[in-house]
C-alpha positions as CSV (number, residue, x, y, z in Angstrom):
1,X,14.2,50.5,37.2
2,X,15.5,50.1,33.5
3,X,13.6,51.8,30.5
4,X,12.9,48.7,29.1
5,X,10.9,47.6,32.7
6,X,9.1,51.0,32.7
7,X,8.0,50.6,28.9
8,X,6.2,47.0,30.0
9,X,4.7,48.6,33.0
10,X,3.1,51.4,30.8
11,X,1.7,48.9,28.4
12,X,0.2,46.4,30.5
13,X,-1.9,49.8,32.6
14,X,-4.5,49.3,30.1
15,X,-7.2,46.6,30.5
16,X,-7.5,45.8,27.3
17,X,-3.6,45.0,26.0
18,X,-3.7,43.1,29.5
19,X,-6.2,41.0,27.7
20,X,-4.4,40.7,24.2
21,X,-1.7,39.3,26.4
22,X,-4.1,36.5,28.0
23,X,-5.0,35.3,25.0
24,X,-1.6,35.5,23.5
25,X,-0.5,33.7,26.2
26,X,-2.7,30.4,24.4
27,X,-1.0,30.7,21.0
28,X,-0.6,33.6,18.4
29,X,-3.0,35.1,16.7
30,X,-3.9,37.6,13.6
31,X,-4.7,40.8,15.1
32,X,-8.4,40.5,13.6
33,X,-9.3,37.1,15.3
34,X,-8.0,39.8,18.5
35,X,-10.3,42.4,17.8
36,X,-12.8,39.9,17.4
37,X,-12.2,38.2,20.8
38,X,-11.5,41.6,22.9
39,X,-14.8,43.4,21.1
40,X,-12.3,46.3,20.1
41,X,-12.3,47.7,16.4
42,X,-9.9,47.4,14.5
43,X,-8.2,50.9,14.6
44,X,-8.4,50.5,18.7
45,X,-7.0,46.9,18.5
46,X,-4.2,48.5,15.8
47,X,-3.3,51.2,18.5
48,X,-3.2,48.9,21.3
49,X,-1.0,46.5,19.3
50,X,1.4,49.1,18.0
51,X,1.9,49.9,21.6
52,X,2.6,46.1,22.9
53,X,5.0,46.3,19.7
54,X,6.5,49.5,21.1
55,X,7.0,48.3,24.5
56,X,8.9,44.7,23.2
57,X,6.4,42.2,24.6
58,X,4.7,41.2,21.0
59,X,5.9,40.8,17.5
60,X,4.7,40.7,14.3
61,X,5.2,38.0,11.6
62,X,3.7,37.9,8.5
63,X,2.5,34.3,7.2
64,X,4.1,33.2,3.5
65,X,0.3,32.7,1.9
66,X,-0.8,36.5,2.8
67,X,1.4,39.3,3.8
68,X,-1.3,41.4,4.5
69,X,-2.3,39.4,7.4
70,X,0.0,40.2,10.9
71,X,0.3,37.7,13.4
72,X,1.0,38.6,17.0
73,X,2.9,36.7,19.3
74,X,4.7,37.4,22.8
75,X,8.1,37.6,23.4
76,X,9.5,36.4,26.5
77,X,12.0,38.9,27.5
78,X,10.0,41.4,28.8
79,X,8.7,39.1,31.0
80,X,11.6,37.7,32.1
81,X,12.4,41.4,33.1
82,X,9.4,42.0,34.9
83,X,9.7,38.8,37.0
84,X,12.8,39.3,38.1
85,X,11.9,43.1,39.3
86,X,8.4,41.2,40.7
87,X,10.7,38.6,42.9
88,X,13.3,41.3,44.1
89,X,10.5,43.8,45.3
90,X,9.2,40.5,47.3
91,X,12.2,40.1,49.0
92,X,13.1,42.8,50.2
93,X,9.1,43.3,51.2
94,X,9.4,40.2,53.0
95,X,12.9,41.3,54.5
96,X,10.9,44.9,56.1
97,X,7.7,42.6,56.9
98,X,10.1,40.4,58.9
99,X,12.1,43.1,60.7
100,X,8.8,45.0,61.3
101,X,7.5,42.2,63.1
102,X,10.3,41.2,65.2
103,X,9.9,44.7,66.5
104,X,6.6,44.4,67.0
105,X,7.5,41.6,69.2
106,X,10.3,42.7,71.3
107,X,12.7,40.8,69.4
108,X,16.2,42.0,68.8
């Protein structure tokens, strides 16, 4: 498993970046309107944030009119990652789940 898979893993453990992803997932959005929408303050939100940020699967932009605001948004890569690791630990589950029940059964 790469570093980059592990660092992904670790940040979506916690509920509540898990649900900054969710409703990242529908568009981006300034990280007040998602302390707003998890019920988080804003120093927790700003932890949990600068750990999504850590971890690659959100970025920060600032918009032109106020640079004071941050607006979050996912980035797909991470995902990509974790997808690819999700499908190849299917297989080969589905490869032992197979060979477990043809020996269940007799089967050579």
């Amino acid at each position: 498993m790469s570093a980059a898979l592990d660092r992904t893993l670790a940040a979506l453990a916690d509920p509540a970046r898990r649900q900054v992803v969710e409703l990242l997932r529908e568009r981006p959005r300034p990280a007040g309107e998602l302390a707003r929408e998890t019920g988080l303050s804003a120093p927790a939100m700003s932890r949990h944030l600068k750990a999504l940020r850590q971890s690659g699967l959100v970025e920060d932009t600032h918009p032109a009119f106020d640079a004071r605001v941050r607006v979050y948004a996912l980035r797909p890569e991470p995902m990509v990652e974790l997808m690819a690791w999700l499908a190849e630990s299917e297989r080969m589950w589905s490869e032992q789940l197979l060979a477990f029940k043809a020996h269940v059964e007799g089967q050579p």
